[in-house]
C-alpha positions as CSV (number, residue, x, y, z in Angstrom):
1,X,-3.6,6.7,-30.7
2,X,-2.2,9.5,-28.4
3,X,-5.6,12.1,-29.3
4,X,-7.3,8.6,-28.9
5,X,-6.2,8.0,-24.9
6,X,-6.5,11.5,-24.1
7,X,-10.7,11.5,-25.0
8,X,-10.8,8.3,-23.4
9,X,-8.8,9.4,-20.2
10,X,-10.6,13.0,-19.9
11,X,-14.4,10.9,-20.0
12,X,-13.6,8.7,-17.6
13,X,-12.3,12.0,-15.1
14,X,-15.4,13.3,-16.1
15,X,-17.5,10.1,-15.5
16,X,-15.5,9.2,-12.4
17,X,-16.4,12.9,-10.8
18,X,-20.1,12.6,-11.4
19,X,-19.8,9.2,-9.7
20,X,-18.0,10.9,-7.0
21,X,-21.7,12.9,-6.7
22,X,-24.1,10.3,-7.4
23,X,-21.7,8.0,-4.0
24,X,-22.0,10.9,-1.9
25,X,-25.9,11.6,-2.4
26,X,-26.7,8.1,-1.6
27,X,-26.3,9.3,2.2
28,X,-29.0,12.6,1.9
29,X,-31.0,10.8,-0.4
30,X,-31.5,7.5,2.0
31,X,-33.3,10.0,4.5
32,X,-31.5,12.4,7.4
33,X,-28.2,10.4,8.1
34,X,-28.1,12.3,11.5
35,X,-31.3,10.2,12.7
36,X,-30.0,7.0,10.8
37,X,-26.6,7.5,12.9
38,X,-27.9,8.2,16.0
39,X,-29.6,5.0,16.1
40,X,-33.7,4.8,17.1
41,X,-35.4,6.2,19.6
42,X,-32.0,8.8,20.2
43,X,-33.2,12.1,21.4
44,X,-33.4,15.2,19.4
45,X,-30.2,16.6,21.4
46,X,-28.6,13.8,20.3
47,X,-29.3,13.9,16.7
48,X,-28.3,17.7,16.8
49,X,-24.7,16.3,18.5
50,X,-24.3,13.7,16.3
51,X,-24.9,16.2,13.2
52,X,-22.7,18.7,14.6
53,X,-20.1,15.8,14.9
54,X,-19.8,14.9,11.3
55,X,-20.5,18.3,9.9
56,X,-24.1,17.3,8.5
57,X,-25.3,20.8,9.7
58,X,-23.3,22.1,6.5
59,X,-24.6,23.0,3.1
60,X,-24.4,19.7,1.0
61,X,-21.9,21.3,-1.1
62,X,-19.2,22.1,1.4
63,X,-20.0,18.8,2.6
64,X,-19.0,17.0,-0.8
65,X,-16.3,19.6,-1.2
66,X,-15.0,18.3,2.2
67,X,-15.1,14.8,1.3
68,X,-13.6,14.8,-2.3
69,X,-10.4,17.1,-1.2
70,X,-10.4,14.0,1.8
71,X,-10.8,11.4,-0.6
72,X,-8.2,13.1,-2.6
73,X,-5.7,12.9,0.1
74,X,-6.2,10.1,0.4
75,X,-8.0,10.8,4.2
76,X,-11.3,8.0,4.0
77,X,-12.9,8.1,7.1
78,X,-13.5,6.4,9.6
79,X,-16.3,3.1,9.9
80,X,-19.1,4.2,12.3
81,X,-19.6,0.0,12.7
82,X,-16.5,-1.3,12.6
83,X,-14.7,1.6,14.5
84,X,-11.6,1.5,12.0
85,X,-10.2,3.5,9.2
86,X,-12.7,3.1,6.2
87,X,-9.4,2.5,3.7
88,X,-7.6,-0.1,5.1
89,X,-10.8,-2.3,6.1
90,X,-11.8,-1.6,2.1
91,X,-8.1,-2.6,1.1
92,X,-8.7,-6.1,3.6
93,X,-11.2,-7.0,1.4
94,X,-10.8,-6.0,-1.9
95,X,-8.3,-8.8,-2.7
96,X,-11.6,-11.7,-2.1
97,X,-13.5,-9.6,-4.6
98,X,-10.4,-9.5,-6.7
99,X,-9.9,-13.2,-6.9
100,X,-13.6,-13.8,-7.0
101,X,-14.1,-11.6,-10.2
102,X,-10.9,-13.2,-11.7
103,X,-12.3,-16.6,-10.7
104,X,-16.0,-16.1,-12.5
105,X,-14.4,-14.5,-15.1
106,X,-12.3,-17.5,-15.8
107,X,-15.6,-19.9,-15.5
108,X,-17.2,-17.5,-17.8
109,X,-14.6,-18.1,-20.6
110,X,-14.4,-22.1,-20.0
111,X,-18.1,-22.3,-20.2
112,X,-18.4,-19.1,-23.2
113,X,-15.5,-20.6,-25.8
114,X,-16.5,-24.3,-26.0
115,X,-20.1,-23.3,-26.8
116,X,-19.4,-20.7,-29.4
117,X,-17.4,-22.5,-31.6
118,X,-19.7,-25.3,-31.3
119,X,-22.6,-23.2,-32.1
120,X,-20.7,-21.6,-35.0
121,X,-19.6,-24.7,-36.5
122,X,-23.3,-26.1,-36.7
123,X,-25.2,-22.7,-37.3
124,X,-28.6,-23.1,-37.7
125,X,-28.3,-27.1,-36.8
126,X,-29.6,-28.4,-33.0
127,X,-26.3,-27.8,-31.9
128,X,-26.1,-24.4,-32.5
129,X,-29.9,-24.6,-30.6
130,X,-28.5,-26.0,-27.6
131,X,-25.9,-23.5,-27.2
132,X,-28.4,-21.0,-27.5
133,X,-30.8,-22.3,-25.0
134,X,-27.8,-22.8,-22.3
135,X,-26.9,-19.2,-22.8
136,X,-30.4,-18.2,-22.3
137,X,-30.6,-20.1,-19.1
138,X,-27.7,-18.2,-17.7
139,X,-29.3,-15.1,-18.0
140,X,-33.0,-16.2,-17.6
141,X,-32.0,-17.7,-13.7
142,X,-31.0,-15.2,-11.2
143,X,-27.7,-15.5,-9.6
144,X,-28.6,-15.7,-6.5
145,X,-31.3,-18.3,-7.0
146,X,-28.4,-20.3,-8.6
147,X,-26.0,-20.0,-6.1
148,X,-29.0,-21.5,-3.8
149,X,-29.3,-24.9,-6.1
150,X,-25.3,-25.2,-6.2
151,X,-25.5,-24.8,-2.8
152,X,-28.0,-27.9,-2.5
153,X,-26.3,-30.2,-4.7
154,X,-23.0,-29.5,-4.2
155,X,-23.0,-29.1,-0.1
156,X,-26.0,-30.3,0.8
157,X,-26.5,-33.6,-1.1
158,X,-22.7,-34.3,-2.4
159,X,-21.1,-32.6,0.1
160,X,-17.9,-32.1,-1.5
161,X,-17.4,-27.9,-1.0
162,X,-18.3,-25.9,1.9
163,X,-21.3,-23.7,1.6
164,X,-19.6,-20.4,2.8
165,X,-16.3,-18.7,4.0
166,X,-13.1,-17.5,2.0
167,X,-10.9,-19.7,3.9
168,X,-9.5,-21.6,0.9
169,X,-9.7,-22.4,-2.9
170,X,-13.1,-24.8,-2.7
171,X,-15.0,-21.8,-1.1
172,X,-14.9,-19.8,-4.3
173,X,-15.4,-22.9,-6.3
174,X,-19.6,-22.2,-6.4
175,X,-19.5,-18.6,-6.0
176,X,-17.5,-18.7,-9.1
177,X,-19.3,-20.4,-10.9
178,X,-22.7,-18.8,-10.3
179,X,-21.6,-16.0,-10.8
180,X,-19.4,-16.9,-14.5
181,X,-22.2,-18.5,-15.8
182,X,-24.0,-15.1,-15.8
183,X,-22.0,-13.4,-17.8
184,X,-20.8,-16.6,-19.9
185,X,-23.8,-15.7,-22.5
186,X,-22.0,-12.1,-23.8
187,X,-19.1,-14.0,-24.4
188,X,-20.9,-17.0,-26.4
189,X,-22.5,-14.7,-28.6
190,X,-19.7,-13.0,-29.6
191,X,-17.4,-15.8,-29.9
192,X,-20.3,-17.3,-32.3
193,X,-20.9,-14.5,-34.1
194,X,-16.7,-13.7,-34.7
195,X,-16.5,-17.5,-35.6
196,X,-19.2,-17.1,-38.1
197,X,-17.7,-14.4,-39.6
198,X,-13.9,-15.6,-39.8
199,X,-15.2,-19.0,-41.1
200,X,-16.4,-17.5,-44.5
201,X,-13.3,-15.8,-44.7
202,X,-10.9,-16.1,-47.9
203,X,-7.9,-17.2,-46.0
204,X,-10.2,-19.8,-44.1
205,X,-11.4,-21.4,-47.4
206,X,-7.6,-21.0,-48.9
207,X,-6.1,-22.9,-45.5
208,X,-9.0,-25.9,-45.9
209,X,-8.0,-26.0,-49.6
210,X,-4.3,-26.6,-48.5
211,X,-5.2,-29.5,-46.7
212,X,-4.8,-28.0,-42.9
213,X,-6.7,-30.5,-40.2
214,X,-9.8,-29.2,-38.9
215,X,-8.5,-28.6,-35.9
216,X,-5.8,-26.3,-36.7
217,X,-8.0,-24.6,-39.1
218,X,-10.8,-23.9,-36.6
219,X,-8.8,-23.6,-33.6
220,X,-5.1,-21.9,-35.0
221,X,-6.3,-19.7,-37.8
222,X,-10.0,-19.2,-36.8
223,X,-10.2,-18.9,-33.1
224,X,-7.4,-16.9,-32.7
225,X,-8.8,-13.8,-34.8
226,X,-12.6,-14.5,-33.4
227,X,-11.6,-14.0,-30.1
228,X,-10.2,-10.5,-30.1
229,X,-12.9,-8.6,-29.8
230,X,-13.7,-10.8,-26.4
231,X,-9.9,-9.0,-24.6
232,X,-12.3,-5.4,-24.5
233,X,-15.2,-7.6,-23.4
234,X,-13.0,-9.0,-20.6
235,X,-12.5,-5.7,-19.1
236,X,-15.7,-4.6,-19.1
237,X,-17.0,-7.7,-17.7
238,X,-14.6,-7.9,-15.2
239,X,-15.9,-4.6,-13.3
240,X,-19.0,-5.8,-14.1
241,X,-18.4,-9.0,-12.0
242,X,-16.1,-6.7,-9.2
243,X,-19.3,-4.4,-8.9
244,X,-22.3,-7.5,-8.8
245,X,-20.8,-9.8,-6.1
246,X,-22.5,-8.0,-3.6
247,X,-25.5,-10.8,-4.3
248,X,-23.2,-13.8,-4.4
249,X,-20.9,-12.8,-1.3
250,X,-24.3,-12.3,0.5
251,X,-25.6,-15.6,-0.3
252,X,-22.0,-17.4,0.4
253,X,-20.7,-15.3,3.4
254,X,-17.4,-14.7,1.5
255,X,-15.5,-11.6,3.5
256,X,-14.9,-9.3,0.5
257,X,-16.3,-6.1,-0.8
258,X,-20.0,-7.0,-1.4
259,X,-20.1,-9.1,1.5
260,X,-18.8,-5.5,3.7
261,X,-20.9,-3.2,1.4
262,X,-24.4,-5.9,2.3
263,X,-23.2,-4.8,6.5
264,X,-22.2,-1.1,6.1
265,X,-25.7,-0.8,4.4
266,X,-27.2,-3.0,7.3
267,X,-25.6,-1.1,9.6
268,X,-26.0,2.4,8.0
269,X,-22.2,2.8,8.3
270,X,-22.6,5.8,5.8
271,X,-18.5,6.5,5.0
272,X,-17.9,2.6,4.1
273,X,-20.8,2.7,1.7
274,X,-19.7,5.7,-0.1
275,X,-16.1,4.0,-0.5
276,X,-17.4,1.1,-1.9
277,X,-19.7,2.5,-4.3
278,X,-16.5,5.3,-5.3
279,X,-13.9,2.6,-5.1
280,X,-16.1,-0.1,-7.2
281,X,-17.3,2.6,-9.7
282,X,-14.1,4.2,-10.2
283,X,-12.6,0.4,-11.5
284,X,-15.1,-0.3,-13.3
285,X,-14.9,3.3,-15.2
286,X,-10.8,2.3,-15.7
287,X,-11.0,-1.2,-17.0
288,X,-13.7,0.5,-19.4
289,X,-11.4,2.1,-20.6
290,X,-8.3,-0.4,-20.8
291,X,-11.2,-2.4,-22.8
292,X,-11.6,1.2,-25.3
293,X,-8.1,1.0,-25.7
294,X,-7.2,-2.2,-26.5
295,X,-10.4,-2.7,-28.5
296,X,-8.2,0.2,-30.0
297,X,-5.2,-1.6,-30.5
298,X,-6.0,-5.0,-31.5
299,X,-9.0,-3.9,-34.1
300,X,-7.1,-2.0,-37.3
301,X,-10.8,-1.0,-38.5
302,X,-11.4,1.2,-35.3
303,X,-10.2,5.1,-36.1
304,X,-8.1,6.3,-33.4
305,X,-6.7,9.4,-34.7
């Protein structure tokens, strides 16, 4: 297991660094920051100062030297929009991602279990069929088109939640859900598949001999083997979620991370983007890997010597 974290560990270094590359390119390959930053119409003098400022009249590597050893330190910048240090404005907003990831993630599961049970139970029947076709939808409809008809029914018409702000619990309520019902379709398919599979297994067939109700059967014994493979899922989809609400925070004006990175890009406020796209990257790289290793852990049929 040891040998096992070590590979995992060094990849993700090794995929987190060319991140690091790919974050800091997004500036030269968006065009000549100096002209971006110095705004339209500025005069050539001006672009020359405003070069000269932030060291864009350096090779590319020395400049991407300079930043990682800053980012290292833990020295982020400074926001060319929001005047402010480029960490702690991240840091401000990183806990509405943060509950907004945990929140779709936890619609995702409501919506994922409930359906692949049912469709495992009645594979093949129309019940399985209708499973299937909701999990298509979820995929088939873009988010953002989806956030738009929850927005109509559930402010416009019903009224009952707000239609954007962080302010309190209702204002993650549809964001959440659009959002979850995204990803909801990964987990249904692999809850019906694991279902399909522990269900012709021998212990199955020996507890439904004994006499077990249904329920415990399906829901004690069955279930509760089906659904580890969906813990590694989790991860994944988690920094899946963290990395695409940029989309839904746009749509609902929630004050987190994709909300910021939608301005900084607006804006072309050039440090804040790179931070996003590092910070975002980089945790989506380490809960890959907490989902390698506990895909590790809980599956005995995975080598990890």
């Amino acid at each position: 297991m040891l040998a096992f974290i070590i590979r995992r560990l060094g990849l993700a270094v090794m995929v987190a660094l060319t991140v690091s590359v790919l974050a800091f390119m997004l500036l030269h390959l968006s065009g000549d920051p100096a002209v971006a930053l110095a705004g339209e119409g500025a005069r050539q003098a001006d672009i020359d100062m405003v070069r000269k400022t932030y060291g864009l009249d350096r090779p590319v590597v020395v400049q991407y030297a300079d930043w990682l050893w800053h980012i290292v330190q833990g020295q982020f910048g400074t926001s060319v929009y929001f005047k402010t240090a480029a960490g702690p404005l991240i840091l401000s907003k990183l806990q509405t991602t943060l509950m907004l990831g945990l929140s779709a993630l936890a619609v995702a599961l409501l919506i994922s279990i409930p359906l692949g049970v049912i469709a495992a139970l009645y594979k093949g029947g129309i019940a399985d069929r209708i499973c299937l076709a909701v999990a298509v939808l979820g995929q088939a409809l873009p988010n953002f088109f989806f956030a738009l008809l929850l927005i109509m029914l559930f402010s416009i018409s019903l009224r009952i939640l707000p239609v954007s702000g962080s302010g309190t619990w209702q204002h993650f309520v549809m964001p959440a859900i659009a959002l979850g019902y995204y990803v909801a379709p990964a987990f249904m398919r692999l809850i019906r598949a694991g279902m399909i599979e522990v269900l012709a297994a021998d212990y199955i067939r020996t507890a439904r001999a004994k006499g077990l109700p249904a329920s415990k059967v399906i829901f004690k014994h069955a279930l509760r083997n089906a659904i580890v493979p969906v813990v590694a899922l989790a991860a994944v989809q988690l920094g899946y979620l963290l990395g695409g609400s940029v989309v839904i925070e746009t749509v609902f004006a929630l004050d987190g991370l994709g909300y910021l990175a939608y301005q900084s890009i607006t804006f072309k406020d050039y440090p804040v983007m790179q931070l996003i796209v590092l910070l975002l990257s980089v945790l989506y790289v380490l809960l890959t890997l907490a989902a390698d290793i506990a895909n590790a852990w809980l599956d005995p049929r995975i080598r990890v010597s």
